[in-house]
N, C-alpha and C positions, 0 to 999 in steps of 0.2 A: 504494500500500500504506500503510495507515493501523495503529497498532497502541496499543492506551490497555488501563490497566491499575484491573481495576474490582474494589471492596469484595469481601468472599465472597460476603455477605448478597445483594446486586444481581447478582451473576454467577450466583447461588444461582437469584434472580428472571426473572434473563433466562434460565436452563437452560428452568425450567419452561415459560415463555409461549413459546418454541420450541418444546418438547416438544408444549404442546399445540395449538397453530394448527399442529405440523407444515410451520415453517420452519425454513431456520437461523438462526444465531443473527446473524450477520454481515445477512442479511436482515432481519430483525427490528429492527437497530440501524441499519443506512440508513433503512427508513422512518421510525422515530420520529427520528434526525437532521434526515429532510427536512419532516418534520411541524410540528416545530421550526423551522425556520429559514425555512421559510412561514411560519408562524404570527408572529414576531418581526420581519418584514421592515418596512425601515419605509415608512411609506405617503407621505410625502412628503420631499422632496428640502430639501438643508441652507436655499437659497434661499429655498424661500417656508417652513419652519420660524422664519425668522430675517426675511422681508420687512414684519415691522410693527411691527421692532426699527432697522430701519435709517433714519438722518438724526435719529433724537430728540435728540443730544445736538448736534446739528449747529449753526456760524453762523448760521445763516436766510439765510444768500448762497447760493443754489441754483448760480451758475454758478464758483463756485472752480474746481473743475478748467478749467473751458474758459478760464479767464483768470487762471491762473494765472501765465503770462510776463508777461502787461500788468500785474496788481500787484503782483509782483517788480521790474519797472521803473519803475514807480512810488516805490514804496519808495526804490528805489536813487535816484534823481533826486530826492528831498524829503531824502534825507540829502546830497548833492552840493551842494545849495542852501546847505545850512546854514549 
């Protein structure tokens, strides 16, 4: 159960195009909802919206993540030396 609270003028709007397509009104406003929200949907996924934004600002060391413990210990071991 859904229930929204519409202008005069629009409620005024929606009597009529009920009235004359002889639906109700509650019909009337699911299809234009789902007409909507087809129409709006979006057509691709946040991933490739965003895949020829990812790694620009990057190192240029493509493998950080995978060697990430070896140059922490590195790190660690060149301050140990000191």
């Amino acid at each position: 159960m859904f229930s929204i609270r519409l202008p005069k003028e629009l409620e005024e709007k929606l009597a009529l195009e009920s009235a004359q397509r002889r639906v109700s009104k509650s019909d009337l406003v699911k299809e234009a909802l789902r007409d909507y929200l087809d129409k709006n949907k979006p057509t691709t996924d946040p991933y490739t919206l965003g895949k020829d934004l990812f790694g620009k600002q990057g190192s240029g060391l493509g493998d950080l993540s995978v060697e990430y413990k070896t140059r922490v210990r590195e790190k660690i071991h060149e301050k140990m030396s000191d």
